[in-house]
mmCIF file of the N, C-alpha and C atoms, coordinates in Angstrom:
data_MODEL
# 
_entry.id   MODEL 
# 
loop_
_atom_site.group_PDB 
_atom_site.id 
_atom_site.type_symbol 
_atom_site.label_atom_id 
_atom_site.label_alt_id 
_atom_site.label_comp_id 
_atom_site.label_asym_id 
_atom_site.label_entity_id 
_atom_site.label_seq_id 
_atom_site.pdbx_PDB_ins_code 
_atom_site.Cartn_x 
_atom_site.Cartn_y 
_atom_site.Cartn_z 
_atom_site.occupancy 
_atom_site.B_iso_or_equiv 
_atom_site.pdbx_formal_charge 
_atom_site.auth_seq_id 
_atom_site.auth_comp_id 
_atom_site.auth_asym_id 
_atom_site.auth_atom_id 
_atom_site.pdbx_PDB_model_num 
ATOM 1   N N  . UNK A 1 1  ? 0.850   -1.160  0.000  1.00 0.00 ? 1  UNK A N  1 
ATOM 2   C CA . UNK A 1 1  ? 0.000   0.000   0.000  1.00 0.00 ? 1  UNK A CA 1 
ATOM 3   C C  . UNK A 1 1  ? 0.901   1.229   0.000  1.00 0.00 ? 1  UNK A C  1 
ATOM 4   N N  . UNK A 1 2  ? 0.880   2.265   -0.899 1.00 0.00 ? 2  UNK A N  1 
ATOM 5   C CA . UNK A 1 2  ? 1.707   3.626   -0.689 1.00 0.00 ? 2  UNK A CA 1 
ATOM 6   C C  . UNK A 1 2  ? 0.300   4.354   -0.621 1.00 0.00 ? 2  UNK A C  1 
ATOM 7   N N  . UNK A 1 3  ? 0.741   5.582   0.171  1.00 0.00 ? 3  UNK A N  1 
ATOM 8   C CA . UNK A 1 3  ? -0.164  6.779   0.242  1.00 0.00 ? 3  UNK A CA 1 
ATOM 9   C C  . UNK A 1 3  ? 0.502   8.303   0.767  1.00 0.00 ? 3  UNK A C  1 
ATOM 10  N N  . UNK A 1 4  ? -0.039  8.708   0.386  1.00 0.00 ? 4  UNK A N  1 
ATOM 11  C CA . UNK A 1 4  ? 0.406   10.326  1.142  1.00 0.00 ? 4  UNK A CA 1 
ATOM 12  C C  . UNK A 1 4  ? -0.427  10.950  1.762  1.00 0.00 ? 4  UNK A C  1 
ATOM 13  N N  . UNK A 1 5  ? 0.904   11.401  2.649  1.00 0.00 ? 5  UNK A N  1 
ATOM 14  C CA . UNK A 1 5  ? 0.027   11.890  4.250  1.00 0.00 ? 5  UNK A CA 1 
ATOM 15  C C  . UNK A 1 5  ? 0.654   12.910  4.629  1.00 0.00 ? 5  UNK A C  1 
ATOM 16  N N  . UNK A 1 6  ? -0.142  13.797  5.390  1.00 0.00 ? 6  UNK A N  1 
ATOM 17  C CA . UNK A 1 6  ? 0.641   15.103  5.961  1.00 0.00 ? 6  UNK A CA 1 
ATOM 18  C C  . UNK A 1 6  ? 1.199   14.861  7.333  1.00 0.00 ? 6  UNK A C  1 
ATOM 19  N N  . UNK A 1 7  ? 2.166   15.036  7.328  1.00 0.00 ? 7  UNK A N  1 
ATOM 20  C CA . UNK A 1 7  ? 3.063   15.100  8.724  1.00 0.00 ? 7  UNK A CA 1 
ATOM 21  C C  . UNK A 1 7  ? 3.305   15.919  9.366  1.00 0.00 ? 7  UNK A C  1 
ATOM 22  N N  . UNK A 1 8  ? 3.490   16.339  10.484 1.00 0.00 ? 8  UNK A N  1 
ATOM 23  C CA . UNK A 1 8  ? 3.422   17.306  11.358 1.00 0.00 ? 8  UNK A CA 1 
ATOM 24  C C  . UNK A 1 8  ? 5.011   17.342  12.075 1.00 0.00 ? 8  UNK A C  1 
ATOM 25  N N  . UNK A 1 9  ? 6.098   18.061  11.347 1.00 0.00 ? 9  UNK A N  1 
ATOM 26  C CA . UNK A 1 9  ? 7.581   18.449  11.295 1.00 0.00 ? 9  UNK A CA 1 
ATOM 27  C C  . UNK A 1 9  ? 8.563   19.065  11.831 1.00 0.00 ? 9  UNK A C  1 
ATOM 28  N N  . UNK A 1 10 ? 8.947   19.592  12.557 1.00 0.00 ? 10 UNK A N  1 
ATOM 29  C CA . UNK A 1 10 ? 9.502   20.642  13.107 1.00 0.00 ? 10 UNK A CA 1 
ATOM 30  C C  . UNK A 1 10 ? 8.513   21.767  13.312 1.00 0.00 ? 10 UNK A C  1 
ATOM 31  N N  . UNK A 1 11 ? 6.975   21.154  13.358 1.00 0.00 ? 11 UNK A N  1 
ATOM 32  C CA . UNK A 1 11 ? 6.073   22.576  13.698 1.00 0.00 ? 11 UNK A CA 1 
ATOM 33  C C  . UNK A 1 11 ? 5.403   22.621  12.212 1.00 0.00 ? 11 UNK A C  1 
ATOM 34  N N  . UNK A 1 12 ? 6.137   22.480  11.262 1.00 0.00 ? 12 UNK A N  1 
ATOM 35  C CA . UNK A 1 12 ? 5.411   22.733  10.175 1.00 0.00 ? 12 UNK A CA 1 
ATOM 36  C C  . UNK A 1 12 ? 4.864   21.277  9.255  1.00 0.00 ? 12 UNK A C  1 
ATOM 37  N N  . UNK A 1 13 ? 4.022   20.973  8.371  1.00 0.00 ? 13 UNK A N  1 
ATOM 38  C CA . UNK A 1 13 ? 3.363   20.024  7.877  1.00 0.00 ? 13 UNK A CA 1 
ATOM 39  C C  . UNK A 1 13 ? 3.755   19.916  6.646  1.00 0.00 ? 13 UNK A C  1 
ATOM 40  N N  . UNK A 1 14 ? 4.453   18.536  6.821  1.00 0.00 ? 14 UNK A N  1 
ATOM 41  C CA . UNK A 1 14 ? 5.121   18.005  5.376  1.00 0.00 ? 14 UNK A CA 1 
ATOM 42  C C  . UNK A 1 14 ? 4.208   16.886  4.654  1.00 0.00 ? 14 UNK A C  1 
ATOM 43  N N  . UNK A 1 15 ? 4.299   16.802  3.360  1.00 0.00 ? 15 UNK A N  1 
ATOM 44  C CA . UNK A 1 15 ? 3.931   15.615  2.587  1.00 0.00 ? 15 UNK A CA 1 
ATOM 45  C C  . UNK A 1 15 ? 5.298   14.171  3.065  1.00 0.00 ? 15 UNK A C  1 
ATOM 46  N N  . UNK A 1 16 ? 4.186   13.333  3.652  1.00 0.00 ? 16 UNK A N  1 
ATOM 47  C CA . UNK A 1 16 ? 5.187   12.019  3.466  1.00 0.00 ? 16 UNK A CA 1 
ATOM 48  C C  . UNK A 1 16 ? 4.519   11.074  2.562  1.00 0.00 ? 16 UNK A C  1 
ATOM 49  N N  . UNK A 1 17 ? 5.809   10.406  2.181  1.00 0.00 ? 17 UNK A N  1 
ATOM 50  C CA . UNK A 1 17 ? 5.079   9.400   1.147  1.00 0.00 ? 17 UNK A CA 1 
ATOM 51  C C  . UNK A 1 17 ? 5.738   8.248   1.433  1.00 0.00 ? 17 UNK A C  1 
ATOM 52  N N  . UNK A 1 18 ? 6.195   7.943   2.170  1.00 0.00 ? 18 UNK A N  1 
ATOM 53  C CA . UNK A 1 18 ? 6.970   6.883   2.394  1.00 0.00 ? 18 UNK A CA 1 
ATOM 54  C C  . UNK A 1 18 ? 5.502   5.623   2.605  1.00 0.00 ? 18 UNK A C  1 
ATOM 55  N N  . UNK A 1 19 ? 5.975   4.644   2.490  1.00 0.00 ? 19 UNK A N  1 
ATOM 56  C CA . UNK A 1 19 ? 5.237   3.153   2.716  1.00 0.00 ? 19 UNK A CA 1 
ATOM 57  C C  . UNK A 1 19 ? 3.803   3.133   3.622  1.00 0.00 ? 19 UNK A C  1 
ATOM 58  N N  . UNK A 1 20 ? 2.750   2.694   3.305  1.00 0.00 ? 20 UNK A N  1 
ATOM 59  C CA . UNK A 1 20 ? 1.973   2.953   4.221  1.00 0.00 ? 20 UNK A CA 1 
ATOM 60  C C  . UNK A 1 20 ? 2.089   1.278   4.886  1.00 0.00 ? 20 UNK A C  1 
ATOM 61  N N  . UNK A 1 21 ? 0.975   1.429   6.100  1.00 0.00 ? 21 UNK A N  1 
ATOM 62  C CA . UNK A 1 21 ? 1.158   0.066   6.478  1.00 0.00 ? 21 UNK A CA 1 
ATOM 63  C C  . UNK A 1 21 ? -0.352  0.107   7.540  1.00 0.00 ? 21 UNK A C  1 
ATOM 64  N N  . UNK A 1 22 ? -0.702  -1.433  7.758  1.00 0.00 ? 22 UNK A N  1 
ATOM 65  C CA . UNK A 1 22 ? -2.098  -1.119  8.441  1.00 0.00 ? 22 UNK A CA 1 
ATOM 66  C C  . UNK A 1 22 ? -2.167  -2.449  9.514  1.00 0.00 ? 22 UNK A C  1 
ATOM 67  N N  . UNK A 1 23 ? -2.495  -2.173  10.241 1.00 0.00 ? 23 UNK A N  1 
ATOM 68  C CA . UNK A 1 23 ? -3.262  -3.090  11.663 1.00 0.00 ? 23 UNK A CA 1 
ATOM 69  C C  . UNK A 1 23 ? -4.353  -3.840  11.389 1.00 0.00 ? 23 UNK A C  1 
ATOM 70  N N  . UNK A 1 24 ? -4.943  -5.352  10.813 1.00 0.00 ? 24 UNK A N  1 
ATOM 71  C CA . UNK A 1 24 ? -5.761  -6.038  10.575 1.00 0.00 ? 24 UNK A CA 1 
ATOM 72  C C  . UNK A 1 24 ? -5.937  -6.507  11.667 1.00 0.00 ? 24 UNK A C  1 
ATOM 73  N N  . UNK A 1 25 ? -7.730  -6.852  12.503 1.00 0.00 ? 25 UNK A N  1 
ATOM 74  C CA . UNK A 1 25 ? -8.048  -7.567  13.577 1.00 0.00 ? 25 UNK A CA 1 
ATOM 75  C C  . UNK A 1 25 ? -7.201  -9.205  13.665 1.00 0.00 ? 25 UNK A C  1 
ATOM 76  N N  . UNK A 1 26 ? -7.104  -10.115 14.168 1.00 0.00 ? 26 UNK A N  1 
ATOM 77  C CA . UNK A 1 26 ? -6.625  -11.414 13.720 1.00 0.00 ? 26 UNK A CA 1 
ATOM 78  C C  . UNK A 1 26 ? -7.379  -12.043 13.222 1.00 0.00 ? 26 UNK A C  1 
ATOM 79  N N  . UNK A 1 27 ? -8.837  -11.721 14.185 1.00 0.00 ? 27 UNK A N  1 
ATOM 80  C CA . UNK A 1 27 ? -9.851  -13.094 13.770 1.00 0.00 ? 27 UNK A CA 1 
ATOM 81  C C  . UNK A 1 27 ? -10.805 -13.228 12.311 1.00 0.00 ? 27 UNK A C  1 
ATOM 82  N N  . UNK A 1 28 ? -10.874 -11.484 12.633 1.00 0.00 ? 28 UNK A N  1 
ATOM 83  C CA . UNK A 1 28 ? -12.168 -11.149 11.560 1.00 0.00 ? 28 UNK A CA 1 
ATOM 84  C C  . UNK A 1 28 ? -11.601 -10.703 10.500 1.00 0.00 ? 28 UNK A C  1 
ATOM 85  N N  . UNK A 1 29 ? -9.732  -10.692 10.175 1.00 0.00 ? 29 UNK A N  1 
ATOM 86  C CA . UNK A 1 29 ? -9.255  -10.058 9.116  1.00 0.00 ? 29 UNK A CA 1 
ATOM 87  C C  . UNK A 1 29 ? -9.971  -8.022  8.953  1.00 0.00 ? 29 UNK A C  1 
ATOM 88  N N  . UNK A 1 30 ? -10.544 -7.543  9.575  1.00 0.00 ? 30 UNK A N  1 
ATOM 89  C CA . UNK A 1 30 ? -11.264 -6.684  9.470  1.00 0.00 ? 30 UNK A CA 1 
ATOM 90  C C  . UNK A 1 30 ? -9.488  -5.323  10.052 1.00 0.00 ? 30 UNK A C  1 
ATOM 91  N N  . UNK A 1 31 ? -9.662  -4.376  8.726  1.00 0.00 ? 31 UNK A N  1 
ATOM 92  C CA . UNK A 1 31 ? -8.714  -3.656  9.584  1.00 0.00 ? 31 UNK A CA 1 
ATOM 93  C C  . UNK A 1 31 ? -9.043  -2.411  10.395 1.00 0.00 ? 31 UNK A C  1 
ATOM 94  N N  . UNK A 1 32 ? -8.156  -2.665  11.540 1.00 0.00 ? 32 UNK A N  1 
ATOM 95  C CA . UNK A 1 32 ? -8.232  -1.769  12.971 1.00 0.00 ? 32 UNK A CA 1 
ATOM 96  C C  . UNK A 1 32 ? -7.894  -0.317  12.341 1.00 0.00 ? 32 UNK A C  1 
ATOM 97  N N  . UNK A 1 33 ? -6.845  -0.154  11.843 1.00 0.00 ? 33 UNK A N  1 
ATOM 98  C CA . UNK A 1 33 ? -6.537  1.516   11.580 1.00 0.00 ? 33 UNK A CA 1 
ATOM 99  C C  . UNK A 1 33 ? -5.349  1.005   10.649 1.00 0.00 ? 33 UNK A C  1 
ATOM 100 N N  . UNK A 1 34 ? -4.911  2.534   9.347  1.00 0.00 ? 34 UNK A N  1 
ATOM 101 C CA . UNK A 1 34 ? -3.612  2.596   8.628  1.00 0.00 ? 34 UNK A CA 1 
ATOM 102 C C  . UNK A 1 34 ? -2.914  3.602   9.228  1.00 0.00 ? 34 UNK A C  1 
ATOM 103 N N  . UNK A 1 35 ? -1.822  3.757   9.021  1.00 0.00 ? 35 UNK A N  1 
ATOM 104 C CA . UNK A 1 35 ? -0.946  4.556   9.048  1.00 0.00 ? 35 UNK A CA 1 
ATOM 105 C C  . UNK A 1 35 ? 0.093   4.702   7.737  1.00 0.00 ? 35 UNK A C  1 
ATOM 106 N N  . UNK A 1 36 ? 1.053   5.953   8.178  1.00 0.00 ? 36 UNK A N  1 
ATOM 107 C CA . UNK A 1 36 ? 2.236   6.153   6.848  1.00 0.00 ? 36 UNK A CA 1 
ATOM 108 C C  . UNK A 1 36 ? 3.072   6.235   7.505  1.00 0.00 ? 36 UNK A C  1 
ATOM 109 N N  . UNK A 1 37 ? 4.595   5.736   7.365  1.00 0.00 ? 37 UNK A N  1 
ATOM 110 C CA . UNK A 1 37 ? 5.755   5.851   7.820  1.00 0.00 ? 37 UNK A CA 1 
ATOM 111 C C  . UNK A 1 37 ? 6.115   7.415   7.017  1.00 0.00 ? 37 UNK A C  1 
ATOM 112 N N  . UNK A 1 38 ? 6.909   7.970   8.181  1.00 0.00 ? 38 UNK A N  1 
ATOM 113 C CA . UNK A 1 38 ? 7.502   8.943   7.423  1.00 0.00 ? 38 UNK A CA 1 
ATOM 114 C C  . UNK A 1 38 ? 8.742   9.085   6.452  1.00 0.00 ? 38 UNK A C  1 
ATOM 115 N N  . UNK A 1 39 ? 8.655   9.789   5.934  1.00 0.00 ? 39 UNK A N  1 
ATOM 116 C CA . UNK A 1 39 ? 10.104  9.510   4.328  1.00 0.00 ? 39 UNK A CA 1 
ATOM 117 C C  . UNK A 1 39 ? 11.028  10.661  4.736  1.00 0.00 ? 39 UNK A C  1 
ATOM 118 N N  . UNK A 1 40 ? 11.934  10.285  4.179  1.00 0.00 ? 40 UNK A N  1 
ATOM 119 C CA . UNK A 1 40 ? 13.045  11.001  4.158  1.00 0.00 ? 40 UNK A CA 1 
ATOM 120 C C  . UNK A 1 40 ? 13.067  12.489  3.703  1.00 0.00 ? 40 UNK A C  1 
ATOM 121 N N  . UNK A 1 41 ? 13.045  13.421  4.433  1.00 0.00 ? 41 UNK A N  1 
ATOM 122 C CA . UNK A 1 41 ? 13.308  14.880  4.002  1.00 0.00 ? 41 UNK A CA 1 
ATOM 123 C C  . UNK A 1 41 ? 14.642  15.121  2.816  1.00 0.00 ? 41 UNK A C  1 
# 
């Protein structure tokens, strides 16, 4: 999954695009929440 997300930086709000990644329940496969790793400035 890639996505872009705004990040919150030294105070100011960057585009990250680095890898996204997500939390699936175990049982129900159902997912809990995504997130984005942040990328390299």
């Amino acid at each position: 999954m890639k996505a872009t997300q705004r990040l919150l930086i030294g105070g100011q709000w960057q585009d990250g695009e680095a890898e996204g990644f997500a939390k699936q329940d175990p049982v129900s496969g159902d997912t809990l929440w995504q997130g984005n790793a942040a990328s390299e400035a």
